[in-house]
mmCIF file of the C-alpha atoms, coordinates in Angstrom:
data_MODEL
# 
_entry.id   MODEL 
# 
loop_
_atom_site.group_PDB 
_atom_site.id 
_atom_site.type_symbol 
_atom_site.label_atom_id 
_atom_site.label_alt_id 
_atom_site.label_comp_id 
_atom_site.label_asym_id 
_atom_site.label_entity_id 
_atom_site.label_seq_id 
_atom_site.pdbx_PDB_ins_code 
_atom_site.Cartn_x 
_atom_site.Cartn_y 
_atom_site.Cartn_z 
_atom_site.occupancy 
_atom_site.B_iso_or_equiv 
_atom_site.pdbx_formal_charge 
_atom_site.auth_seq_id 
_atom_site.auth_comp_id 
_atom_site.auth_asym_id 
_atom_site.auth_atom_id 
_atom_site.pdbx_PDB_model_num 
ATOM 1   C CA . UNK A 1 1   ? -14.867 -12.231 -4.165  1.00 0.00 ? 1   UNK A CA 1 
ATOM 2   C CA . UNK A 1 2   ? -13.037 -11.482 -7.260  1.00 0.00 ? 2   UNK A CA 1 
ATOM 3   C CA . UNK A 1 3   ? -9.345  -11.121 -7.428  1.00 0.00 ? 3   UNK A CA 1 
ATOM 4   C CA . UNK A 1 4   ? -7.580  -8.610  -9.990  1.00 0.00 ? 4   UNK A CA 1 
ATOM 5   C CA . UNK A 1 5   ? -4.301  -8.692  -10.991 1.00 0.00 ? 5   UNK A CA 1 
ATOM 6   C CA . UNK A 1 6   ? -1.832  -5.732  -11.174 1.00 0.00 ? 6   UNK A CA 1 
ATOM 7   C CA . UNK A 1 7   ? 1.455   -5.005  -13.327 1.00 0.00 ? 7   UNK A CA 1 
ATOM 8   C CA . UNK A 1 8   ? 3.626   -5.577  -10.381 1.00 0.00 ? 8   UNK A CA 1 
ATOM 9   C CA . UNK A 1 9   ? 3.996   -9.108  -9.699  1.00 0.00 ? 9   UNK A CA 1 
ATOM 10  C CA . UNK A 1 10  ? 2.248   -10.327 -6.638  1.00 0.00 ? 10  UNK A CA 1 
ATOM 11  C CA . UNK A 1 11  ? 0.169   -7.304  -5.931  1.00 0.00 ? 11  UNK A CA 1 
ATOM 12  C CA . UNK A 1 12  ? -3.489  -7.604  -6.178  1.00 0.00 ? 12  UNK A CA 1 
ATOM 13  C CA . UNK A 1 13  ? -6.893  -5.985  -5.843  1.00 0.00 ? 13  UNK A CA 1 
ATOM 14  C CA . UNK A 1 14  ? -9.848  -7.763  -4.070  1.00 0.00 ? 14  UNK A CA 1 
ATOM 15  C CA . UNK A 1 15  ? -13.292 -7.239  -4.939  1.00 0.00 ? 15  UNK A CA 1 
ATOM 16  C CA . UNK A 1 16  ? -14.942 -8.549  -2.067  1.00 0.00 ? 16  UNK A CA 1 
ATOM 17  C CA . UNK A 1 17  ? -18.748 -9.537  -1.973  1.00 0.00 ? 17  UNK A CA 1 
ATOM 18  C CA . UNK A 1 18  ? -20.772 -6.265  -0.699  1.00 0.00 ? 18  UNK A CA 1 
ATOM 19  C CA . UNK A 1 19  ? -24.220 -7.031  0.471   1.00 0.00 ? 19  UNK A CA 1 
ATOM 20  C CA . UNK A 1 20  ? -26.560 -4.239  0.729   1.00 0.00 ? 20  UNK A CA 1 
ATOM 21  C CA . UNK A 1 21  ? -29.569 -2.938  1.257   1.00 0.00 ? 21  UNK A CA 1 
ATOM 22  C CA . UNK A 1 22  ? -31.688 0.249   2.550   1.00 0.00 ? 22  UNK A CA 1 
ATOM 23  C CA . UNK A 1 23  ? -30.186 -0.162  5.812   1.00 0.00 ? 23  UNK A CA 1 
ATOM 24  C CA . UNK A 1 24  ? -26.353 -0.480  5.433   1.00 0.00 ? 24  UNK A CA 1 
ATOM 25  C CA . UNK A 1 25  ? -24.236 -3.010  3.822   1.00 0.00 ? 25  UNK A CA 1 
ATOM 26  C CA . UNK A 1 26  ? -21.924 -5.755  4.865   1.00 0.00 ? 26  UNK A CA 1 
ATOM 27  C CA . UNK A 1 27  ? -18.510 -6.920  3.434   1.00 0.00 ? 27  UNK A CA 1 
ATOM 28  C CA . UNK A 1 28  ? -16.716 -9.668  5.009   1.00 0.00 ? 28  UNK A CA 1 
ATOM 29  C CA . UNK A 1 29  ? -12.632 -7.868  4.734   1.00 0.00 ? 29  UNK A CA 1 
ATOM 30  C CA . UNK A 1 30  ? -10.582 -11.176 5.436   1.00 0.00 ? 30  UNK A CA 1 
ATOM 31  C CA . UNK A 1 31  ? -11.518 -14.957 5.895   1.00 0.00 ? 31  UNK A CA 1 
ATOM 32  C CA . UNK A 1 32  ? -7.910  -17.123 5.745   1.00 0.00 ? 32  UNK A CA 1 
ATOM 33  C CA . UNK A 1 33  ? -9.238  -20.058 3.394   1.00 0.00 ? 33  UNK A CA 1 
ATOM 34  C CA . UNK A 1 34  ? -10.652 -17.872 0.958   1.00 0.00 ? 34  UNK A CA 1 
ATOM 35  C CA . UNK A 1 35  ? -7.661  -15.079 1.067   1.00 0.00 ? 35  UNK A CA 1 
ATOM 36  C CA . UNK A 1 36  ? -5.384  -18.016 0.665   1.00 0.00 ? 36  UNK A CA 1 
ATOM 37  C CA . UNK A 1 37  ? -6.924  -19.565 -2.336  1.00 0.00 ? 37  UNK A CA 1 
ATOM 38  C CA . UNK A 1 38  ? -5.978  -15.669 -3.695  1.00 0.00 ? 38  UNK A CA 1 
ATOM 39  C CA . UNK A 1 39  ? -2.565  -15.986 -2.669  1.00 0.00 ? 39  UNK A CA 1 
ATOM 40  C CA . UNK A 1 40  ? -3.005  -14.487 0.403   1.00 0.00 ? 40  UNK A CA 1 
ATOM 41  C CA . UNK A 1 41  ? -1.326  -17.147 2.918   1.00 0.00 ? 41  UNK A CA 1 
ATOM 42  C CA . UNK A 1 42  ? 1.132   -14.993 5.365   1.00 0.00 ? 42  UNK A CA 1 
ATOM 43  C CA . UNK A 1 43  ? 0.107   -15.268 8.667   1.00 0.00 ? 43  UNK A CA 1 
ATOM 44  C CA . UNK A 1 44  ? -1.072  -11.268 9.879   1.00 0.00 ? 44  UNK A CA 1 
ATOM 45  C CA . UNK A 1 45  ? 0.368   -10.208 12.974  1.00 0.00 ? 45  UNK A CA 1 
ATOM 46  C CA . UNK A 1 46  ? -0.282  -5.970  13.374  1.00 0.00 ? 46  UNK A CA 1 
ATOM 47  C CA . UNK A 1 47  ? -3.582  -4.005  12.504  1.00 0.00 ? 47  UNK A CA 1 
ATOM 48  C CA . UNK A 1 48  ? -3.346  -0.692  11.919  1.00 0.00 ? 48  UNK A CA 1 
ATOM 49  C CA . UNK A 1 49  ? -5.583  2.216   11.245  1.00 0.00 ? 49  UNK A CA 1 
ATOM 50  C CA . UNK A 1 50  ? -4.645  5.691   9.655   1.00 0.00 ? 50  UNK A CA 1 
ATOM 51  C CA . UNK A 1 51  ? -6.701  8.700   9.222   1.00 0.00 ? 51  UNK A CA 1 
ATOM 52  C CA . UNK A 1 52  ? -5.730  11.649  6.750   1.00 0.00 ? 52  UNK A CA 1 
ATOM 53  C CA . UNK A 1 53  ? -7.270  14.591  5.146   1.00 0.00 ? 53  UNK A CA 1 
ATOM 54  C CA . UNK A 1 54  ? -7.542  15.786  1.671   1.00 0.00 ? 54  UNK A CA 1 
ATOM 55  C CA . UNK A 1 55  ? -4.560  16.113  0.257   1.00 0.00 ? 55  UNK A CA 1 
ATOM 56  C CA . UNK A 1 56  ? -2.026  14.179  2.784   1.00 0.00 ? 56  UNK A CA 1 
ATOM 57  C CA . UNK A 1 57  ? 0.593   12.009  0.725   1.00 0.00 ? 57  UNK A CA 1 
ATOM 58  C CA . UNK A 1 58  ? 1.656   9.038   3.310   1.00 0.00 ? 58  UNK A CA 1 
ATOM 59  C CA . UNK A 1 59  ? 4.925   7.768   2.080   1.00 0.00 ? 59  UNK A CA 1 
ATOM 60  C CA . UNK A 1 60  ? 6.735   6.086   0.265   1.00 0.00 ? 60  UNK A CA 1 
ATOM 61  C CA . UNK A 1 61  ? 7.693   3.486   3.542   1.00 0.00 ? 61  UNK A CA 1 
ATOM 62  C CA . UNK A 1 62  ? 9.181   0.651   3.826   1.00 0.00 ? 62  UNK A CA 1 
ATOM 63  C CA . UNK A 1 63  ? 10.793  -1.598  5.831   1.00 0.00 ? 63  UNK A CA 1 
ATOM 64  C CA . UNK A 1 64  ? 14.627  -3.164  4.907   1.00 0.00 ? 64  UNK A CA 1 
ATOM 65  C CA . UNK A 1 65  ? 14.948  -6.527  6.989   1.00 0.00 ? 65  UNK A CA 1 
ATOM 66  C CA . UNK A 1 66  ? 11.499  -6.868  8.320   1.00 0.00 ? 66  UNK A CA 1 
ATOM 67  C CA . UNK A 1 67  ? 9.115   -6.481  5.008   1.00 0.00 ? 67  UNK A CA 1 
ATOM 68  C CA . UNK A 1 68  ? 5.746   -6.620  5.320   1.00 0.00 ? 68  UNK A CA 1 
ATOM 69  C CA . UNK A 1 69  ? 2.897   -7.822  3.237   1.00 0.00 ? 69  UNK A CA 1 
ATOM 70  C CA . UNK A 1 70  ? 0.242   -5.548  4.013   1.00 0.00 ? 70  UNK A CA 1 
ATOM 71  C CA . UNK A 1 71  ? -3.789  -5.831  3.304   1.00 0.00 ? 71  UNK A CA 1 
ATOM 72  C CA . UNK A 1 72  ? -5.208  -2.343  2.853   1.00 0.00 ? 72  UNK A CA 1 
ATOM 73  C CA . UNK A 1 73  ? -9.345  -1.038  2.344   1.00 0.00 ? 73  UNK A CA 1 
ATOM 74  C CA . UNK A 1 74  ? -10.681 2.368   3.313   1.00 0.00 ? 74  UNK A CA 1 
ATOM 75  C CA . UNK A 1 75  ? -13.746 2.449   5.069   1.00 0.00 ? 75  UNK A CA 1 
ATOM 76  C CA . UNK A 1 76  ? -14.174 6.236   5.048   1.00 0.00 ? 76  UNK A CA 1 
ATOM 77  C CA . UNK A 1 77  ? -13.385 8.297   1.999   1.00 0.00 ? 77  UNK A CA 1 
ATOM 78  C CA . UNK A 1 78  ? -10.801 7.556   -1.005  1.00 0.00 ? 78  UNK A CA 1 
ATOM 79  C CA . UNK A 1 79  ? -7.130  6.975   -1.818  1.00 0.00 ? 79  UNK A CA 1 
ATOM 80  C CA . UNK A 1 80  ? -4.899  6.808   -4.370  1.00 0.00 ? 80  UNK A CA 1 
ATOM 81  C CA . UNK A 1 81  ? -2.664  4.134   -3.197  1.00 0.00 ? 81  UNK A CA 1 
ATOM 82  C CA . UNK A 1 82  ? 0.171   3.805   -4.746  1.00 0.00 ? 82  UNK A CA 1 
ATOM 83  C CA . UNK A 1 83  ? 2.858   0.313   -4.713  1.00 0.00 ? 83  UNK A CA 1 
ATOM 84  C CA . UNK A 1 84  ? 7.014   0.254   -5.893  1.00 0.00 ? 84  UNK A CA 1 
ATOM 85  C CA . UNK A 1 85  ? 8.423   -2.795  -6.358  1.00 0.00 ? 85  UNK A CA 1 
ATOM 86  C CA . UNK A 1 86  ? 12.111  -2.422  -4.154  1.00 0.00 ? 86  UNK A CA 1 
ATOM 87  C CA . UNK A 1 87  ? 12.450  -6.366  -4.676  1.00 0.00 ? 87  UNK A CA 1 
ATOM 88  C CA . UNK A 1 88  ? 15.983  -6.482  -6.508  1.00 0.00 ? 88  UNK A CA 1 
ATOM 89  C CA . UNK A 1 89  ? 15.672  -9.889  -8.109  1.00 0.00 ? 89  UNK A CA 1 
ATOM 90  C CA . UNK A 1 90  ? 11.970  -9.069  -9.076  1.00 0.00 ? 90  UNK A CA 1 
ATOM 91  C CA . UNK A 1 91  ? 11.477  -8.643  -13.006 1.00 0.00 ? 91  UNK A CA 1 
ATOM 92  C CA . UNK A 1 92  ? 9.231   -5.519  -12.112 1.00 0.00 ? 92  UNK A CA 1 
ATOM 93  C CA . UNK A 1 93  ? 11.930  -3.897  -9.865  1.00 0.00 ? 93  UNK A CA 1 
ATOM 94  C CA . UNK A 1 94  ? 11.543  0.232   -9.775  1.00 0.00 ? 94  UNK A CA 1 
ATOM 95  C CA . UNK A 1 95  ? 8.294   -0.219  -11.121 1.00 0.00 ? 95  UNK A CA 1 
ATOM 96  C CA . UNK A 1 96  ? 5.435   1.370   -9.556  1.00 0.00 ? 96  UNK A CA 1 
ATOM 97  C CA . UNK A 1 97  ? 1.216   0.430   -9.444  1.00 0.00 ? 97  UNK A CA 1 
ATOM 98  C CA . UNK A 1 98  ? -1.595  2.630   -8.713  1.00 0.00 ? 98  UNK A CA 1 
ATOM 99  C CA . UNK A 1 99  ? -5.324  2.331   -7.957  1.00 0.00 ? 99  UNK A CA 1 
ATOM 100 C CA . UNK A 1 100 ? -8.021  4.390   -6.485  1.00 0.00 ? 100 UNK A CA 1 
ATOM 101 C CA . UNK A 1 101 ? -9.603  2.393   -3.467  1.00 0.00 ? 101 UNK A CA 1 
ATOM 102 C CA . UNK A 1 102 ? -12.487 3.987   -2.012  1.00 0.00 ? 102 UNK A CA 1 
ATOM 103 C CA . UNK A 1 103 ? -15.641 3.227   0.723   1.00 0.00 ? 103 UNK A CA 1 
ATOM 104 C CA . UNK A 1 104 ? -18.446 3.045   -1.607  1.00 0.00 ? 104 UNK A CA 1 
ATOM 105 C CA . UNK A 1 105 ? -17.017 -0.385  -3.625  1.00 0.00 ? 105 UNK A CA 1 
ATOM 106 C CA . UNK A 1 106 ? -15.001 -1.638  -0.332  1.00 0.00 ? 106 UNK A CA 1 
ATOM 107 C CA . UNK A 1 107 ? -11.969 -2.989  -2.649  1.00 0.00 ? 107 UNK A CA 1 
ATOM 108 C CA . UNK A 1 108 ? -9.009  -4.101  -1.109  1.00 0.00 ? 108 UNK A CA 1 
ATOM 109 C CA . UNK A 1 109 ? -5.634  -4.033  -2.506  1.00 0.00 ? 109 UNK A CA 1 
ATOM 110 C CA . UNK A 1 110 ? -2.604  -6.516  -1.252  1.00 0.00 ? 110 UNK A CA 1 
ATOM 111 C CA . UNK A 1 111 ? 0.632   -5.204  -1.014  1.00 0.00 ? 111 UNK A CA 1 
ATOM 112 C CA . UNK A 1 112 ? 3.468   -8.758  -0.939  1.00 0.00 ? 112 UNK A CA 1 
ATOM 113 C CA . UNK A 1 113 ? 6.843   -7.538  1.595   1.00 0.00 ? 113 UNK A CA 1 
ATOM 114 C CA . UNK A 1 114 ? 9.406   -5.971  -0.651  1.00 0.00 ? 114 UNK A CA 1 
ATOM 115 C CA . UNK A 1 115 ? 7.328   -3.041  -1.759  1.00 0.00 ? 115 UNK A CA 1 
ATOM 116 C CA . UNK A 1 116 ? 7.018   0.572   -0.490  1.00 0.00 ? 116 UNK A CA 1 
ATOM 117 C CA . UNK A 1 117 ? 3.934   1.731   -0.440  1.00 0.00 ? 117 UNK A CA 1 
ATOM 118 C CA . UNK A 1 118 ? 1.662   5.392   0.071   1.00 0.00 ? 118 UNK A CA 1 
ATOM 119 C CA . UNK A 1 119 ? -1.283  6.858   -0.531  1.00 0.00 ? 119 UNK A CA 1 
ATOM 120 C CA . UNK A 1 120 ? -2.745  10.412  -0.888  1.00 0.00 ? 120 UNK A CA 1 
ATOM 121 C CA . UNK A 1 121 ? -5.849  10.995  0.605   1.00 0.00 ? 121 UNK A CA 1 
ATOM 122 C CA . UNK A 1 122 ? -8.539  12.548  -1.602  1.00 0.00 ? 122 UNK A CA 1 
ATOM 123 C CA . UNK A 1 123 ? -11.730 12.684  0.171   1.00 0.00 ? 123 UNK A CA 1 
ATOM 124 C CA . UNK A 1 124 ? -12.011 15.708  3.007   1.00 0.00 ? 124 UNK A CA 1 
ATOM 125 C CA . UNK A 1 125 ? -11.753 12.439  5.785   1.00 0.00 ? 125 UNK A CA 1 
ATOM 126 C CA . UNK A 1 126 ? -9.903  9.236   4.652   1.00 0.00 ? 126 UNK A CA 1 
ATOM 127 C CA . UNK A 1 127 ? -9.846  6.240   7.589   1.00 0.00 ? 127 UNK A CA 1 
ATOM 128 C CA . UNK A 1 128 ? -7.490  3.753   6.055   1.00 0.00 ? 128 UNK A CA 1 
ATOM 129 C CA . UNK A 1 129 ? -6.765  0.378   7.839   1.00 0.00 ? 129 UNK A CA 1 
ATOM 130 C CA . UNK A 1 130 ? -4.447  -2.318  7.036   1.00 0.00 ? 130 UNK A CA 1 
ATOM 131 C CA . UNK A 1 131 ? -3.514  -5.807  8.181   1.00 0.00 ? 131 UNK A CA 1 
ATOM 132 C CA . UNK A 1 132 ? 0.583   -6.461  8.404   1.00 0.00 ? 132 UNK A CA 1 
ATOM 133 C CA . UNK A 1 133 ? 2.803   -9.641  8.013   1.00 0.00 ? 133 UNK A CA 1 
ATOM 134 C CA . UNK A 1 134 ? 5.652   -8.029  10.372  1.00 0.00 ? 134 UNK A CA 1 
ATOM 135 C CA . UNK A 1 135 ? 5.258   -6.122  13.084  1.00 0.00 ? 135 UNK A CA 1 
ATOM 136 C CA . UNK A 1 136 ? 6.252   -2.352  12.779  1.00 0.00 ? 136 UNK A CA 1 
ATOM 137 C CA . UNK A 1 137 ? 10.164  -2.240  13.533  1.00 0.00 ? 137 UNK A CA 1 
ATOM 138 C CA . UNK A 1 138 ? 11.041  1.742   13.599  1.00 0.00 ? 138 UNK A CA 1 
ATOM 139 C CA . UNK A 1 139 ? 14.699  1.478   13.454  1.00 0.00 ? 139 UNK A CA 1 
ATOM 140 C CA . UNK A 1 140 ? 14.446  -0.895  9.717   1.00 0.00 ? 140 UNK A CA 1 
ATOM 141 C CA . UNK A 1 141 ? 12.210  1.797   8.380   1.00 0.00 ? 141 UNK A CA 1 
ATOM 142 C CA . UNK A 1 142 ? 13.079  3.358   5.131   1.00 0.00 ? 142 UNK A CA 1 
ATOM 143 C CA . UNK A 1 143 ? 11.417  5.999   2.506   1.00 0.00 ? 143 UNK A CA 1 
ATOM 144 C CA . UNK A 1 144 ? 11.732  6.740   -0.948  1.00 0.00 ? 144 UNK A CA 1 
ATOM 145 C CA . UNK A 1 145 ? 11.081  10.280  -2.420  1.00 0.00 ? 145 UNK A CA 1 
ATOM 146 C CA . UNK A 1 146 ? 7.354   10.359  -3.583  1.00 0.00 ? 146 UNK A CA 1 
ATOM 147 C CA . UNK A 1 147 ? 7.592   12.286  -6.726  1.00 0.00 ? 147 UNK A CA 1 
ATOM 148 C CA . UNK A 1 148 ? 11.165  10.597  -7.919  1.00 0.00 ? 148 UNK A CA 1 
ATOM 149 C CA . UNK A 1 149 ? 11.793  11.454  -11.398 1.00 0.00 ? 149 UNK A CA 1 
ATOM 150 C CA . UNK A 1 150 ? 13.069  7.808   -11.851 1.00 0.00 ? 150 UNK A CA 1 
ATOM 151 C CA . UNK A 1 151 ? 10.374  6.647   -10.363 1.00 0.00 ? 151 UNK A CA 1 
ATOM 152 C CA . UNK A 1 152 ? 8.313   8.086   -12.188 1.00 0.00 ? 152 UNK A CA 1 
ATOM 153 C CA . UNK A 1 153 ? 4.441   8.055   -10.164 1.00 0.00 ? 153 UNK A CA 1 
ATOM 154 C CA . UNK A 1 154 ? 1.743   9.584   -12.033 1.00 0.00 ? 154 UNK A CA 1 
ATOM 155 C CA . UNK A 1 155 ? -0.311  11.192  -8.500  1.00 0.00 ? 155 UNK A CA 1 
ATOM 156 C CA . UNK A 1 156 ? -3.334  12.913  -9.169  1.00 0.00 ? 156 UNK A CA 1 
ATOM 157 C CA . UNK A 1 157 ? -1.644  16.190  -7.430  1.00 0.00 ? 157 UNK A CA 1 
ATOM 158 C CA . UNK A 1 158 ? 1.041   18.015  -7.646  1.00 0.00 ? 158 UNK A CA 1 
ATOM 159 C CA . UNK A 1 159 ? 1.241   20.111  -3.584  1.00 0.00 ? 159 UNK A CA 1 
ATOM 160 C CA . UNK A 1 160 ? 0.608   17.568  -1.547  1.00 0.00 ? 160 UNK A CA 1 
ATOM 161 C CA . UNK A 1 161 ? 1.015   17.997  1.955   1.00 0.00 ? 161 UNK A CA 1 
ATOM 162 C CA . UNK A 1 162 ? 3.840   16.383  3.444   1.00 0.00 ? 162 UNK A CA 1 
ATOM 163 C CA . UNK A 1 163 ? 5.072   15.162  6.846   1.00 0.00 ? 163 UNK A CA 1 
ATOM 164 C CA . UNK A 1 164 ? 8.895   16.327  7.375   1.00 0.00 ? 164 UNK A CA 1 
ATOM 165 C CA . UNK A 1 165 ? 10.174  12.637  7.070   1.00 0.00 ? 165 UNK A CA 1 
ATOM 166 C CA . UNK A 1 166 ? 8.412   12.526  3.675   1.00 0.00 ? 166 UNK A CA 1 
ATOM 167 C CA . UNK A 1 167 ? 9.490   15.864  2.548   1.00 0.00 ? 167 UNK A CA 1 
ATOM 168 C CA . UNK A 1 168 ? 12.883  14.300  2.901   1.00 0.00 ? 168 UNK A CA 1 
ATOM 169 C CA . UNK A 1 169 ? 12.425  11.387  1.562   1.00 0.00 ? 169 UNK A CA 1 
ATOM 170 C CA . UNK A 1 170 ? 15.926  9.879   -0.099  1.00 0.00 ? 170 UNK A CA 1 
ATOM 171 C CA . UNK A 1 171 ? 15.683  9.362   -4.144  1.00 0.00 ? 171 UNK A CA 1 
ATOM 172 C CA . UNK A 1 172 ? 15.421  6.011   -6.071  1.00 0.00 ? 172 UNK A CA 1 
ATOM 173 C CA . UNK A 1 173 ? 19.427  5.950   -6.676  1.00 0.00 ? 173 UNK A CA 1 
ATOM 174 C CA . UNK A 1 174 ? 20.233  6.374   -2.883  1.00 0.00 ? 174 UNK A CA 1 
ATOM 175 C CA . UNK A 1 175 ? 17.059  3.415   -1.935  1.00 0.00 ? 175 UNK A CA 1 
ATOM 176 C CA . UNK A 1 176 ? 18.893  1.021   -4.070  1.00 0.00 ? 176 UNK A CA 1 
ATOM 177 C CA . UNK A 1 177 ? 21.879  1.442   -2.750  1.00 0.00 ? 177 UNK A CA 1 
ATOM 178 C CA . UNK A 1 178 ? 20.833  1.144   0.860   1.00 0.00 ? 178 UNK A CA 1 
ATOM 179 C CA . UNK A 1 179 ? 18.504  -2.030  0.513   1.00 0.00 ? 179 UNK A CA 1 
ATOM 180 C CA . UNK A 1 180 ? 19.832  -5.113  2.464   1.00 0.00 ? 180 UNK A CA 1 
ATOM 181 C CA . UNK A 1 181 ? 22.668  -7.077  0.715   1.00 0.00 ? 181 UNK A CA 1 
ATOM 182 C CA . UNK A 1 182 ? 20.252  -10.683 0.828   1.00 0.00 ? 182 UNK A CA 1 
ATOM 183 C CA . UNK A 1 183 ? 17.551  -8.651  -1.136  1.00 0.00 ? 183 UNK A CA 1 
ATOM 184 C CA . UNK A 1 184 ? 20.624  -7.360  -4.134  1.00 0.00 ? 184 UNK A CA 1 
# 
């Protein structure tokens, strides 16, 4: 497993070991001892799995008093998965991180609590899972605009398709303003 380091501090991509051969392949996606020698060391408590078509933008969410870390791989199709540091005393705070994860070379990226994160689907059929640190608390979710000026993301498309929530997603100025007062 290799480990690659991002701009925003505490994100990462994993490179796991894929073994293959004319029949299939096999990756092993999480083993705690090895994860934690990464960095990887929060106990995971919620495993989810998302699918999306071709040219679905999920996000930006995330969650004020109950962050989660989250662990995220694609096992059918590709993403561009995208990460904003919302971490006020962070030195990379408003900052944002992108990287294409994909099937074919089973990367993984880790996403620390204090980020908002999304992704825009770019394969016809994306299945996207992800391991959590908190469990999913509806009422301490919050979203910040996906194509934010101050923001600044650099997505590979300009129409995505939206859900409502997303369409009304709040900008970076009102986010800042609304994160909790131990985070500021």
């Amino acid at each position: 497993m290799k480990v690659e380091r991002t701009a925003i501090d505490g994100v990462i991509i994993i490179k796991p070991d894929v073994h293959g051969d004319a029949l299939g392949f096999f990756v092993e996606t999480w083993q705690r001892d090895r994860y934690a020698d990464a960095g990887i060391a929060m106990p995971f408590v919620q495993d989810n799995h998302s699918r999306s078509s071709r040219g679905i933008l999920r996000g930006m969410h995330f969650q004020r008093e109950h962050p989660q870390g989250k662990l995220v791989h694609v096992s059918l199709g590709a993403i561009f998965d995208v990460v904003v540091d919302i971490r006020p005393h962070s030195p990379t705070f408003g900052q944002w991180t992108g990287v294409t994860l994909d099937a074919g070379q089973q990367h993984q990226l880790w996403i620390p609590p204090g980020m908002a994160h999304g992704f825009l689907a770019l394969s016809d059929t994306v299945h996207l899972h992800y391991k959590c640190t908190d469990f999913y608390h509806p009422r301490d979710e919050g979203s910040l605009r996906w194509d934010d000026p101050d923001i600044g993301i650099a997505w590979p498309c300009t129409t995505p398709v939206l859900s409502a929530k997303d369409a009304a997603a709040p900008f970076w100025r009102e986010v800042r303003q609304s994160l909790p007062a131990r985070a500021r």
